[in-house]
MIDOSE-1310 file (N, C-alpha, C; in nm, 2 decimals, decimal comma, always signed):
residues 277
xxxx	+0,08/-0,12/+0,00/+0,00/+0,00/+0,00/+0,09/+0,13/+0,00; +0,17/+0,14/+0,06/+0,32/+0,25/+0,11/+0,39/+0,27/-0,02; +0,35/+0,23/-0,14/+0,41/+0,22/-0,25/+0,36/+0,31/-0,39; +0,26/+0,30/-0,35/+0,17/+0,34/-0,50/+0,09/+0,53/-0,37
xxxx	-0,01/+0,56/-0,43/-0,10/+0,70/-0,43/-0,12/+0,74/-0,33; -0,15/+0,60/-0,16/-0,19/+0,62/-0,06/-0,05/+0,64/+0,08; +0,06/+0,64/-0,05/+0,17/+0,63/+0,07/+0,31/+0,70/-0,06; +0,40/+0,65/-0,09/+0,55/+0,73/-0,15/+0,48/+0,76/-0,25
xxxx	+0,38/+0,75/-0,32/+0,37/+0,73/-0,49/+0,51/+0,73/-0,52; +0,56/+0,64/-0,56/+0,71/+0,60/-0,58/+0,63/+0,59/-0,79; +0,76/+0,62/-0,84/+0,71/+0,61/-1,02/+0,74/+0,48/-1,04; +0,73/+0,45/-1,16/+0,73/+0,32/-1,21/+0,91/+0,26/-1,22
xxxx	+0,97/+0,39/-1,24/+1,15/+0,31/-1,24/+1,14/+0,36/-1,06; +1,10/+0,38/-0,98/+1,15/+0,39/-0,82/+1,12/+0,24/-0,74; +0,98/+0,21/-0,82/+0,89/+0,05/-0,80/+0,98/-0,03/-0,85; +1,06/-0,02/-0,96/+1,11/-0,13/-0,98/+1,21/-0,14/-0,96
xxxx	+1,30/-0,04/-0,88/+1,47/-0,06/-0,86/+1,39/-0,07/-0,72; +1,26/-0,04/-0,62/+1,24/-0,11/-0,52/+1,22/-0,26/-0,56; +1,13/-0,34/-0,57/+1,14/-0,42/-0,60/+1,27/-0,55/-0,61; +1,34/-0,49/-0,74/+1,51/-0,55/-0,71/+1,55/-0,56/-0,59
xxxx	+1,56/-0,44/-0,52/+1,66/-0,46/-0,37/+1,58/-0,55/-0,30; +1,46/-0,55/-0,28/+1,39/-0,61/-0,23/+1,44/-0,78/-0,24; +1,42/-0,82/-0,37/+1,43/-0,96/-0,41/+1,60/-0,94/-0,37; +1,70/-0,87/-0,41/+1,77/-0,89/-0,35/+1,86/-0,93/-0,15
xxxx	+1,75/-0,85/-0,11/+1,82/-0,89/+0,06/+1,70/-0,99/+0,09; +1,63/-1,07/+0,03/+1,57/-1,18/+0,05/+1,40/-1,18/+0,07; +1,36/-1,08/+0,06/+1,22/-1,03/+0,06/+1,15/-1,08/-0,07; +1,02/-1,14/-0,08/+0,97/-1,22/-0,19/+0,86/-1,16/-0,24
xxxx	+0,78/-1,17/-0,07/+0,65/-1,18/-0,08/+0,59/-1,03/-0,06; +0,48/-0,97/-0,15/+0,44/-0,85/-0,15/+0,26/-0,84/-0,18; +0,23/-0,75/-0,03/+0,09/-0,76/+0,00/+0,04/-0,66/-0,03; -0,10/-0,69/-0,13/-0,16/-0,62/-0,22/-0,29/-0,65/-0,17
xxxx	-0,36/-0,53/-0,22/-0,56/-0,55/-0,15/-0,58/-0,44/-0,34; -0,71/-0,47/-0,39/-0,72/-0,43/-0,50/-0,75/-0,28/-0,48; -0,81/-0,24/-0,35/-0,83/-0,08/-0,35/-0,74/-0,02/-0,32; -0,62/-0,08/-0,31/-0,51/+0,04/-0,25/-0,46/+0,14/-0,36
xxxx	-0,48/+0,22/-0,30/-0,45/+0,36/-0,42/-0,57/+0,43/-0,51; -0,69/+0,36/-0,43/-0,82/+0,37/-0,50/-0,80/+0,26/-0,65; -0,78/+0,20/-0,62/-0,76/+0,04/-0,74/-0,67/+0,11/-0,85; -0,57/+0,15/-0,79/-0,42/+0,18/-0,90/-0,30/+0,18/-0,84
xxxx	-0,28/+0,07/-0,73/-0,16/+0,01/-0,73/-0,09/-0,12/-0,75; -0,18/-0,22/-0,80/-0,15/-0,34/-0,80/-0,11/-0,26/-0,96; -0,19/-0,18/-1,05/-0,15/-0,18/-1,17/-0,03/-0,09/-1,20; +0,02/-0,02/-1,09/+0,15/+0,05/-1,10/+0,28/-0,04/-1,07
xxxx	+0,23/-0,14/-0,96/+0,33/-0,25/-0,95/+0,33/-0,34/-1,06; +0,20/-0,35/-1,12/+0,29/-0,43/-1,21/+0,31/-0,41/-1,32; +0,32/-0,27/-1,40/+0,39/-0,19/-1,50/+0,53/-0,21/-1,44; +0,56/-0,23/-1,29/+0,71/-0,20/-1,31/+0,78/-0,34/-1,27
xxxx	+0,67/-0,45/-1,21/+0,71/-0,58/-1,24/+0,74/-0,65/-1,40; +0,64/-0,59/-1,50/+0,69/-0,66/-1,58/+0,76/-0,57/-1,68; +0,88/-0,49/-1,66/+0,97/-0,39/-1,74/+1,10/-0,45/-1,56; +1,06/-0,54/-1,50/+1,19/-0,58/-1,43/+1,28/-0,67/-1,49
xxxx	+1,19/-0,75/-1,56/+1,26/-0,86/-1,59/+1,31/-1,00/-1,50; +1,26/-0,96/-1,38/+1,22/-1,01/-1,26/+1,13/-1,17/-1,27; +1,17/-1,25/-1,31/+1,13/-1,41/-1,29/+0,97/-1,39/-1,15; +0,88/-1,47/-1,25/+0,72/-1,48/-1,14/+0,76/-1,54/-1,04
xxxx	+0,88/-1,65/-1,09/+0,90/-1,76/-0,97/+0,98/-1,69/-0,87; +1,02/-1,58/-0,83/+1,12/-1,56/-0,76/+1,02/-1,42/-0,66; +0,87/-1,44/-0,69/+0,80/-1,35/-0,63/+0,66/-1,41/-0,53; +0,62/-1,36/-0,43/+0,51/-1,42/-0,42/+0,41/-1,31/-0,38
xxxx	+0,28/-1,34/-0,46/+0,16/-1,20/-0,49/+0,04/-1,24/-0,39; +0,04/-1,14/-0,29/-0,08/-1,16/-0,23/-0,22/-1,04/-0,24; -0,32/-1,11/-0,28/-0,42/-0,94/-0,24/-0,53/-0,99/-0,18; -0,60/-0,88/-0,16/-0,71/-0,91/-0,15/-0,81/-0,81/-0,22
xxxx	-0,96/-0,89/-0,17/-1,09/-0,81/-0,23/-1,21/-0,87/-0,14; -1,32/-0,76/-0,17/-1,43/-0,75/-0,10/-1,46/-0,64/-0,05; -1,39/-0,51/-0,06/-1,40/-0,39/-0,02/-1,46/-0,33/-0,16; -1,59/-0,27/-0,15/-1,59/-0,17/-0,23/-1,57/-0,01/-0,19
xxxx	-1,45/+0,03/-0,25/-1,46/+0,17/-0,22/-1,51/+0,27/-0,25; -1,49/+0,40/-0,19/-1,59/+0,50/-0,22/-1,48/+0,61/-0,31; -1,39/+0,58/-0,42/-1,30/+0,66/-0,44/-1,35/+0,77/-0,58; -1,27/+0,77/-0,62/-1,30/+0,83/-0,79/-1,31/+0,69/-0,90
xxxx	-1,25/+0,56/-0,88/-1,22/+0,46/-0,92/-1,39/+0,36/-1,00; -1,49/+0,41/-0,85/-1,59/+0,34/-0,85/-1,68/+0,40/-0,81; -1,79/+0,43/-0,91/-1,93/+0,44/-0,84/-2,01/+0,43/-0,72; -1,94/+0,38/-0,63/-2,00/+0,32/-0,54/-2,06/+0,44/-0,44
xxxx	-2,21/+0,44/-0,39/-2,25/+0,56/-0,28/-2,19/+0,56/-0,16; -2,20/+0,39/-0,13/-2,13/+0,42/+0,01/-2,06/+0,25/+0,00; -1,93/+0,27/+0,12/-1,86/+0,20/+0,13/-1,92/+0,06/+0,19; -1,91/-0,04/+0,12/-1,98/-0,16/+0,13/-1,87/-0,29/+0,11
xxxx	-1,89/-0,37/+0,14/-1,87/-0,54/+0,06/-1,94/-0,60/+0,03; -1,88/-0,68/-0,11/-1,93/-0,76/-0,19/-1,84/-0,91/-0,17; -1,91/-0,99/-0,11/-1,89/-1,12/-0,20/-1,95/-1,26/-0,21; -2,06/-1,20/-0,37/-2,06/-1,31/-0,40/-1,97/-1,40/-0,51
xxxx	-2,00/-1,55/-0,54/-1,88/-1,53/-0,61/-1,89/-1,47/-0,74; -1,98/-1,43/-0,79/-1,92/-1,37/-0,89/-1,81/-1,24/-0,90; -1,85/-1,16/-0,84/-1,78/-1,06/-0,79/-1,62/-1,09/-0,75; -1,63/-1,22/-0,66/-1,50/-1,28/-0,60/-1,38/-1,29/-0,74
xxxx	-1,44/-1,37/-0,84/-1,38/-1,41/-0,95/-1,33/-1,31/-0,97; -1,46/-1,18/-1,04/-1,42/-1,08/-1,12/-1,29/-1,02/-1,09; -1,31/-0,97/-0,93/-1,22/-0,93/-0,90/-1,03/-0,96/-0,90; -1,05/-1,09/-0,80/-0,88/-1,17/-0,90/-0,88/-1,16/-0,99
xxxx	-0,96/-1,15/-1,13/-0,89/-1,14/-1,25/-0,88/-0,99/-1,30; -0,93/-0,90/-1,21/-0,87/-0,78/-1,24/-0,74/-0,74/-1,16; -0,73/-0,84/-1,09/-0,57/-0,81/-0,98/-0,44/-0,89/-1,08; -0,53/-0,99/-1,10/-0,40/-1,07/-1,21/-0,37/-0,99/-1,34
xxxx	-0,48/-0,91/-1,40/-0,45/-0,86/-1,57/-0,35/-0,73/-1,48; -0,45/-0,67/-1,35/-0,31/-0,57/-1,35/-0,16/-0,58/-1,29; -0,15/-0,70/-1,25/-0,02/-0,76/-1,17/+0,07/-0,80/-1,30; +0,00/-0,79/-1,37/+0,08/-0,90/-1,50/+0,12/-1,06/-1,48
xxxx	+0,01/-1,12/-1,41/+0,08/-1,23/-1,36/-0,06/-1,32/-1,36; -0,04/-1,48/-1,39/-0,12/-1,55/-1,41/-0,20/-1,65/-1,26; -0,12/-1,57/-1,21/-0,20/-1,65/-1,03/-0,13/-1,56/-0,93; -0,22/-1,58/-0,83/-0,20/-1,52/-0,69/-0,15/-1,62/-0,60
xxxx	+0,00/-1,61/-0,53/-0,04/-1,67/-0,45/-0,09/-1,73/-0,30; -0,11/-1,63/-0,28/-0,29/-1,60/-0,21/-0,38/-1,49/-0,22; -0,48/-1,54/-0,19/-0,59/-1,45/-0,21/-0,66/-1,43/-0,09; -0,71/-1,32/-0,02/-0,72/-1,31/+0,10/-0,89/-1,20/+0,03
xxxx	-0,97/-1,26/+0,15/-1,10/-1,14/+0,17/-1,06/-1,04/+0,31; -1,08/-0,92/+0,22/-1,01/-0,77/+0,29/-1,07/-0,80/+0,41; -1,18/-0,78/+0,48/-1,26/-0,76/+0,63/-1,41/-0,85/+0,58; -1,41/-0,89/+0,67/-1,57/-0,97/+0,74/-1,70/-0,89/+0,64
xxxx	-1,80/-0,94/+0,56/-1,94/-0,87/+0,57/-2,03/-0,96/+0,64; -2,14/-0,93/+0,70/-2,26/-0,93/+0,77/-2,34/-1,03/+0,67; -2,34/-0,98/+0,59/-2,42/-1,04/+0,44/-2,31/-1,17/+0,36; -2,20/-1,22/+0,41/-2,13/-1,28/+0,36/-2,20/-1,42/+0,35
xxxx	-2,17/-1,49/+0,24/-2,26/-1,64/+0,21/-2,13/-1,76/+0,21; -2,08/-1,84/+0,33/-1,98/-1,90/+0,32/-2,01/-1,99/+0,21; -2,10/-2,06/+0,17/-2,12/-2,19/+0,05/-2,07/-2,06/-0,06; -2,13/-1,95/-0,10/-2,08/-1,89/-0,20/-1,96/-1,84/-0,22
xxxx	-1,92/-1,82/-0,15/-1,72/-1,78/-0,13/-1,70/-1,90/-0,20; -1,68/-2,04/-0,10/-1,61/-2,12/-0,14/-1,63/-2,17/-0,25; -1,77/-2,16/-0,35/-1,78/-2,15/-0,47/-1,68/-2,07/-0,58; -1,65/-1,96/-0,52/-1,54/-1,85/-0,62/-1,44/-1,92/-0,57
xxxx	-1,37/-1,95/-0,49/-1,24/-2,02/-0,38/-1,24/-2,16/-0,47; -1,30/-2,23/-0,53/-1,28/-2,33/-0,56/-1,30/-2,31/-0,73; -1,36/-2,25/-0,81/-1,33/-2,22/-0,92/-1,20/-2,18/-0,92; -1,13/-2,03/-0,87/-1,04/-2,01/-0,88/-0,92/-2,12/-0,83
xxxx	-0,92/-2,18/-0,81/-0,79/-2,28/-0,75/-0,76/-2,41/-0,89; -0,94/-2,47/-0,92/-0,96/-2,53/-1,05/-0,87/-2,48/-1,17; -0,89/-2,35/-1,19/-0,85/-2,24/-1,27/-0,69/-2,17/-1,26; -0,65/-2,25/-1,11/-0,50/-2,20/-1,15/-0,49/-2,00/-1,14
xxxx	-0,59/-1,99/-1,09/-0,60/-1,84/-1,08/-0,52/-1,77/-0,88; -0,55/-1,87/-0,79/-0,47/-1,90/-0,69/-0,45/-2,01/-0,65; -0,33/-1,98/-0,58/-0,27/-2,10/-0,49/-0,32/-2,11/-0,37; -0,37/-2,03/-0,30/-0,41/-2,06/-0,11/-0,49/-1,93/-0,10
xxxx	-0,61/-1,95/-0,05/-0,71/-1,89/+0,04/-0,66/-1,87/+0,15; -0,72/-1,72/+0,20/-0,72/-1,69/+0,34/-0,83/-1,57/+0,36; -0,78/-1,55/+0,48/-0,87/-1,35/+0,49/-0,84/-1,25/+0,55; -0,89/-1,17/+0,61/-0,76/-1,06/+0,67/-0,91/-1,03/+0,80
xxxx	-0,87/-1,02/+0,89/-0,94/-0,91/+1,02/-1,09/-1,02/+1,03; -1,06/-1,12/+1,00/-1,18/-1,20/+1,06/-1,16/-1,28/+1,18; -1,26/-1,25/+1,25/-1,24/-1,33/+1,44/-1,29/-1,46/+1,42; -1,23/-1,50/+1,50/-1,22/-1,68/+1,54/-1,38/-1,72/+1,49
xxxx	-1,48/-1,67/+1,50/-1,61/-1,73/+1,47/-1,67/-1,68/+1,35; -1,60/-1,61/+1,27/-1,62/-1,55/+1,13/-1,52/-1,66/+1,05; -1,42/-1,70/+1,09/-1,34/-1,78/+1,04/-1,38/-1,93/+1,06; -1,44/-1,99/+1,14/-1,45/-2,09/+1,17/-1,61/-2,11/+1,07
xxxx	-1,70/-2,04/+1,10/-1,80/-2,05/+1,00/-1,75/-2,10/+0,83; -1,63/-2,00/+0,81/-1,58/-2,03/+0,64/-1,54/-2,13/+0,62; -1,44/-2,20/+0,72/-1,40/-2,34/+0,75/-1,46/-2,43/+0,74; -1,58/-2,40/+0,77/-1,67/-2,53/+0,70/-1,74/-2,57/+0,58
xxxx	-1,66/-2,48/+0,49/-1,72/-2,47/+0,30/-1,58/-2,49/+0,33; -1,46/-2,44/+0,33/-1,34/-2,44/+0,26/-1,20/-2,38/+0,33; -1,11/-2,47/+0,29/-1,00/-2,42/+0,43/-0,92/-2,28/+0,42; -0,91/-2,26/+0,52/-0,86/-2,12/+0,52/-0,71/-2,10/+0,57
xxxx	-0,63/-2,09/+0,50/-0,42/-2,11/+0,54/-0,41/-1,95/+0,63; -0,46/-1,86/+0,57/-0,41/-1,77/+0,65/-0,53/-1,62/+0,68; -0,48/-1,60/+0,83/-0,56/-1,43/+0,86/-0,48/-1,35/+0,93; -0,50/-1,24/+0,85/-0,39/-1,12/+0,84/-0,52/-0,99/+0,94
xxxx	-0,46/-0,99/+1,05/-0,48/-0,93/+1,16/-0,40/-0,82/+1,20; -0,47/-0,72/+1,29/-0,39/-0,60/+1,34/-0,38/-0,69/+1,47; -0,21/-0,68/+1,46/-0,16/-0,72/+1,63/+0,00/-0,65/+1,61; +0,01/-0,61/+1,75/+0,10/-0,56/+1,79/+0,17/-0,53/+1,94
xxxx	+0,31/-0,47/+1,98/+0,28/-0,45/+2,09/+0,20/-0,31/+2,16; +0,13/-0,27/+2,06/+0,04/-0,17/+2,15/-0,12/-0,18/+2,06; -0,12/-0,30/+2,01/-0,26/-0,36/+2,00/-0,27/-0,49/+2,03; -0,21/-0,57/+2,14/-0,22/-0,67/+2,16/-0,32/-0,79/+2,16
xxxx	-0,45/-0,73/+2,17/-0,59/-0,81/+2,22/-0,60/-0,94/+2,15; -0,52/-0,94/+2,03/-0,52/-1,06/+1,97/-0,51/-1,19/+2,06; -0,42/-1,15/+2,13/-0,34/-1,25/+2,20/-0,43/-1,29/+2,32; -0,50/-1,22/+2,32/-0,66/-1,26/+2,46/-0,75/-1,30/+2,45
xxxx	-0,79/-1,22/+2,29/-0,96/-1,27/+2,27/-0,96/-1,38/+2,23; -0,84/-1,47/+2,20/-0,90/-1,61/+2,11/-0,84/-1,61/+1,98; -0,80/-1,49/+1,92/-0,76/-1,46/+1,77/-0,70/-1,57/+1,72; -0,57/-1,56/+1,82/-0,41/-1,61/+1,77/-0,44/-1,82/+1,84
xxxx	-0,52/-1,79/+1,94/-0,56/-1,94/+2,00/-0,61/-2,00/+1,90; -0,73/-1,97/+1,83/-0,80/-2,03/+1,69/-0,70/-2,09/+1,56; -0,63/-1,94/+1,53/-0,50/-1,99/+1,45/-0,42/-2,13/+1,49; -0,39/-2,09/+1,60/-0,29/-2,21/+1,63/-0,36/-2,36/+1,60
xxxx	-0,48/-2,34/+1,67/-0,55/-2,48/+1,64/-0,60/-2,55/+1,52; -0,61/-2,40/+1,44/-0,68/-2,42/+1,31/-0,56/-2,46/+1,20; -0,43/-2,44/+1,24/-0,35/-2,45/+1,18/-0,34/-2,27/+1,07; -0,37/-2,21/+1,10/-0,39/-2,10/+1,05/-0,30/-1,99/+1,06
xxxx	-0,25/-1,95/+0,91/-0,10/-1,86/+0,96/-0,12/-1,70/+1,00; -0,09/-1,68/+1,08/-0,11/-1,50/+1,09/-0,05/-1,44/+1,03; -0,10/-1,32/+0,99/-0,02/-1,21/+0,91/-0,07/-1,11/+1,00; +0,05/-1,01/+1,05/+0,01/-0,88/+1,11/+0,03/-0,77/+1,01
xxxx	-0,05/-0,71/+1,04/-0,08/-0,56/+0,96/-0,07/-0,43/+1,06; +0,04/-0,37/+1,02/+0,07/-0,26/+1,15/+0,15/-0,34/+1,27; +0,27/-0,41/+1,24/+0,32/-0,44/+1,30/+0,39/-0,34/+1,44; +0,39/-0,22/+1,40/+0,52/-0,18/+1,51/+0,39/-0,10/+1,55
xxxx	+0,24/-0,08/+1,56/+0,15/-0,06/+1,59/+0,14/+0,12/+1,59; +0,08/+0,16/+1,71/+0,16/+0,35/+1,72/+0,26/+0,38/+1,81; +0,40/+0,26/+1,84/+0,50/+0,34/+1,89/+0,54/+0,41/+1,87; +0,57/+0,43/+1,73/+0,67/+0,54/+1,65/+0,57/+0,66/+1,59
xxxx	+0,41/+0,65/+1,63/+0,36/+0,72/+1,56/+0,25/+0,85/+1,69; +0,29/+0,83/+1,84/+0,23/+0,91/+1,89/+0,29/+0,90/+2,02; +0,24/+0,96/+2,14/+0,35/+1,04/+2,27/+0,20/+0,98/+2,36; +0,21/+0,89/+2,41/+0,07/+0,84/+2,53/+0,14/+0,77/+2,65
xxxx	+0,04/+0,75/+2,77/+0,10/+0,68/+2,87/+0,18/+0,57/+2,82; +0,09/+0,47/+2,72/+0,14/+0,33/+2,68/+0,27/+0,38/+2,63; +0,30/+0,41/+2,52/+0,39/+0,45/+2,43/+0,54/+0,51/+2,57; +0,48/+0,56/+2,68/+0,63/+0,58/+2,78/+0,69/+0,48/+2,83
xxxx	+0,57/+0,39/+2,90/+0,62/+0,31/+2,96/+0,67/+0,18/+2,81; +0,60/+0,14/+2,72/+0,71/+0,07/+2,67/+0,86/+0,12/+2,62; +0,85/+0,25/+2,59/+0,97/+0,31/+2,55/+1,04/+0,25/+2,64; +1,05/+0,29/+2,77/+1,16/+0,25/+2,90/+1,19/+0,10/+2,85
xxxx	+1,11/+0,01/+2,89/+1,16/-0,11/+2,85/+1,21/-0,16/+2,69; +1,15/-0,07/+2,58/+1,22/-0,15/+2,45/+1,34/-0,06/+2,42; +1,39/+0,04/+2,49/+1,54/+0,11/+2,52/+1,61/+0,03/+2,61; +1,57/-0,10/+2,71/+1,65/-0,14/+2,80/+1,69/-0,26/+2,73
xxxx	+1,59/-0,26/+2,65/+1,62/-0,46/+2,55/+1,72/-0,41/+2,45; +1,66/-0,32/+2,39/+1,75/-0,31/+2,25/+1,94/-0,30/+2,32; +1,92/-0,22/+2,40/+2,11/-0,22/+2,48/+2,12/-0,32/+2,50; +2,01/-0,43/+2,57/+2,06/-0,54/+2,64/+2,10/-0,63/+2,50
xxxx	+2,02/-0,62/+2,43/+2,00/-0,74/+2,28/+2,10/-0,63/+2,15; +2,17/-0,53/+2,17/+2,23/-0,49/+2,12/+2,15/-0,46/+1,93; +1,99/-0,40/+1,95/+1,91/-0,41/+1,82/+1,85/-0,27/+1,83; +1,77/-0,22/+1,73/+1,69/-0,16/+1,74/+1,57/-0,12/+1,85
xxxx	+1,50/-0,02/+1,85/+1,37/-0,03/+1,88/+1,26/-0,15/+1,80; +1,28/-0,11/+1,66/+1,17/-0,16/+1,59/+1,22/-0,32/+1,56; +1,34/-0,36/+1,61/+1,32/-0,52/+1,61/+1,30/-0,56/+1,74; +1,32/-0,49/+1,86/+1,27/-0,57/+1,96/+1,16/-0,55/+1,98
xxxx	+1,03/-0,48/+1,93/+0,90/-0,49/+1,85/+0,90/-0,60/+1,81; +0,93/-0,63/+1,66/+0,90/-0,71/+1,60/+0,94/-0,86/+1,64; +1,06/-0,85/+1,74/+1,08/-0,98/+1,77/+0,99/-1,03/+1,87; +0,92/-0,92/+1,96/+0,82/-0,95/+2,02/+0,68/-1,01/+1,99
xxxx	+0,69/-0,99/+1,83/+0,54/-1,09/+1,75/+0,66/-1,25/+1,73; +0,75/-1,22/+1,64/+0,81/-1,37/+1,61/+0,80/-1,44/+1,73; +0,79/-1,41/+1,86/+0,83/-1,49/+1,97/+0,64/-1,58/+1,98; +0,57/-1,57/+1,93/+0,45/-1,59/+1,97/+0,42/-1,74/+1,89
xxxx	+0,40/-1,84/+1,97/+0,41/-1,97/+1,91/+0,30/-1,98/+1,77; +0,24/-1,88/+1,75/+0,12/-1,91/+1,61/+0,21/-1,89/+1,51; +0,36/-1,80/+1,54/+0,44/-1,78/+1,37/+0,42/-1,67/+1,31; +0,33/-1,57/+1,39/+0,31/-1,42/+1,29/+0,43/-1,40/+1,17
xxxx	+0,36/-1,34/+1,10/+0,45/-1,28/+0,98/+0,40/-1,15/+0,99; +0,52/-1,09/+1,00/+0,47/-0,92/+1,00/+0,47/-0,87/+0,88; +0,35/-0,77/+0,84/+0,36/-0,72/+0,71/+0,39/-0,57/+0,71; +0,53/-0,59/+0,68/+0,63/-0,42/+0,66/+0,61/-0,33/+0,58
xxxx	+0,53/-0,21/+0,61/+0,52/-0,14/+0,53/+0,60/-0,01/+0,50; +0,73/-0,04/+0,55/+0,83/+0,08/+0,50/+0,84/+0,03/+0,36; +0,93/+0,16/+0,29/+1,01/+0,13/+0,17/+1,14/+0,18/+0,17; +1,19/+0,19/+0,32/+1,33/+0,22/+0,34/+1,42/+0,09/+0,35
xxxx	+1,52/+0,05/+0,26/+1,58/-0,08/+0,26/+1,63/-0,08/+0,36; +1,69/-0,04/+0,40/+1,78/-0,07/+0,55/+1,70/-0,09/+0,70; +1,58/-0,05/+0,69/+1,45/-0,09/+0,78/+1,41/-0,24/+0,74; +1,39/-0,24/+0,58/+1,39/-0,41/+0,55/+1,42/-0,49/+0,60
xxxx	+1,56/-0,43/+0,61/+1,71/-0,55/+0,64/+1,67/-0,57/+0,76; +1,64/-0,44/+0,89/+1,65/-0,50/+1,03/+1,50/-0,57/+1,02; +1,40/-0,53/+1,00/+1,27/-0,65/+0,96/+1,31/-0,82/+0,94; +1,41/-0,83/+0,89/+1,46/-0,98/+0,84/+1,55/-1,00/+0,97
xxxx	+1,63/-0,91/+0,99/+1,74/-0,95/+1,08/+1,71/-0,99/+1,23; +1,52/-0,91/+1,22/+1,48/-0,92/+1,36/+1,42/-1,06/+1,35; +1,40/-1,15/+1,28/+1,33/-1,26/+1,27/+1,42/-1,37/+1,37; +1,56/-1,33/+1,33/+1,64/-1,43/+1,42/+1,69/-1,37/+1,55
xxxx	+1,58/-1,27/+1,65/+1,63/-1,25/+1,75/+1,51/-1,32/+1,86; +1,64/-1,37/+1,91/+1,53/-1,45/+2,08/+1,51/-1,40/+2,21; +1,38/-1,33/+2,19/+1,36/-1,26/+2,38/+1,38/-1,39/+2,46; +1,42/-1,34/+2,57/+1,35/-1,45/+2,71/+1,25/-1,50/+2,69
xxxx	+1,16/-1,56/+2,77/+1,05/-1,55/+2,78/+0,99/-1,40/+2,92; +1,09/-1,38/+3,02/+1,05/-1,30/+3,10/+1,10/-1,14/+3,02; +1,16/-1,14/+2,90/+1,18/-1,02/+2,83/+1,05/-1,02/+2,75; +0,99/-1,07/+2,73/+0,87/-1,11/+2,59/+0,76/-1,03/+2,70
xxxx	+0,74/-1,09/+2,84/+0,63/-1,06/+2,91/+0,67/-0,94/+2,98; +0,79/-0,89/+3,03/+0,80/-0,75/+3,04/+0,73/-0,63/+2,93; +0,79/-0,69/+2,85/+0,73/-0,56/+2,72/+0,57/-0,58/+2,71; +0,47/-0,70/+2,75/+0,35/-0,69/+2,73/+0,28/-0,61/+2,85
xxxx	+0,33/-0,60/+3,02/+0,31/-0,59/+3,11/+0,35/-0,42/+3,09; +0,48/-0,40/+3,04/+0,49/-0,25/+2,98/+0,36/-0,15/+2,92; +0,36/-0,24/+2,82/+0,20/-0,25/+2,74/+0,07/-0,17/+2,80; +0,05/-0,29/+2,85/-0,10/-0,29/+2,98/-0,15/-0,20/+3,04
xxxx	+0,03/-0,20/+3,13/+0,03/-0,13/+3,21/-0,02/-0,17/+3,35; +0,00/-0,30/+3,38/-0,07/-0,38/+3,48/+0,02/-0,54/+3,47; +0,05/-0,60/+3,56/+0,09/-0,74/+3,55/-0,03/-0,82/+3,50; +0,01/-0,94/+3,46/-0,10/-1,02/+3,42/-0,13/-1,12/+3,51
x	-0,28/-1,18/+3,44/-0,33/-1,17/+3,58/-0,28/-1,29/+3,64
């Protein structure tokens, strides 16, 4: 999203010498939703994916849909979701013609609707897989009983959730419990949550302690963050939305740092603001 209208608008040669570095310090996988940029960034990425020269196999394409937005892009009155499957299809194959690429591999539904028809999803979810149009189903910001409902038309690999250390709740309500059991991969969105982005009680008190780890662990702020999701037995994958390479780099580098376990629960107790119970 940080790439295209809603974040650097980076041009088509900035996208694709990103890109490169990217595949170069080991980074593959790149998370797309079809409204980001008001539905003109999957197609700005991939004017500059296919002028890379950049091998499909050496990439892996995630988006999603079900959001209709209210932008200049689309008619739409008010901001809604769709999905039936017709809609479902249409949509991946508007993310494939603009990705330049003949499969996704995954396809994720953006947020939960009310009006959602599990037999019908998994109708679009199973044409499209027939069809070689994706590899793996998931969804993004659905709770344990929105998910478990879909689960029973059709399996679900992954949910891409806001969790962090200063949105933690994941880790209470059941979110990350479900996953584990369901076999279900997390994806975080807004990994480093609003430490870096506001001045609040929470935000002091973790400061003190992720200044006392990073000296002790000899790292950043923002990896003893993020090492604080890797530490969580479901596997989070954080999804990074800088486009500063050297941020990249500690994003990767923070994957092989190991808190304690009484450093992992200091920083949540930081958090809170309360020991647990």
């Amino acid at each position: 999203m940080s790439w295209g209208t809603w974040g650097k608008n980076l041009s088509t040669s900035e996208m694709q010498r990103q890109l490169a570095q990217c595949i170069d310090i080991g980074i593959h996988s790149f998370d797309h939703a079809d409204i980001y940029g008001d539905y003109s960034t999957e197609a700005a990425f991939g004017k500059a994916f296919q002028n890379s020269g950049i091998s499909r196999s050496e990439l892996q394409l995630i988006s999603k849909c079900g959001i209709q937005y209210t932008g200049e892009a689309r008619s739409n009155r008010v901001k809604h979701y769709e999905y039936t499957s017709e809609y479902i299809v249409w949509s991946v194959e508007q993310s494939l013609q603009h990705l330049h690429t003949e499969y996704l591999d995954l396809l994720l539904l953006h947020r939960p609707s009310p009006l959602m028809r599990p037999e019908e999803i998994a109708e679009a979810v199973e044409i499209l897989r027939k069809d070689g149009k994706i590899l793996d189903f998931g969804v993004s910001n659905f709770n344990p009983a929105q998910t478990a409902l879909l689960e029973k038309y059709t399996a679900v690999s992954t949910n891409q959730i806001e969790v962090s250390l200063t949105n933690y709740e994941a880790i209470w309500d059941g979110s990350l419990t479900h996953m584990q059991s369901s076999a279900i991969r997390p994806m975080a969105w807004s990994p480093l949550g609003s430490y870096f982005k506001e001045t609040s009680a929470q935000q002091k008190r973790l400061q003190k302690e992720v200044l006392f780890l990073a000296e002790k662990y000899s790292i950043t702020e923002s990896q003893v963050l993020l090492a604080w999701l890797y530490k969580h037995p479901a596997g989070i994958l954080p999804v990074v939305g800088t486009t500063t390479i050297s941020r990249l780099r500690e994003a990767l580098e923070a994957a092989e740092i190991v808190l304690s376990t009484e450093d992992w629960f200091a920083l949540l107790v930081a958090s809170q603001g309360h020991k647990v119970p």
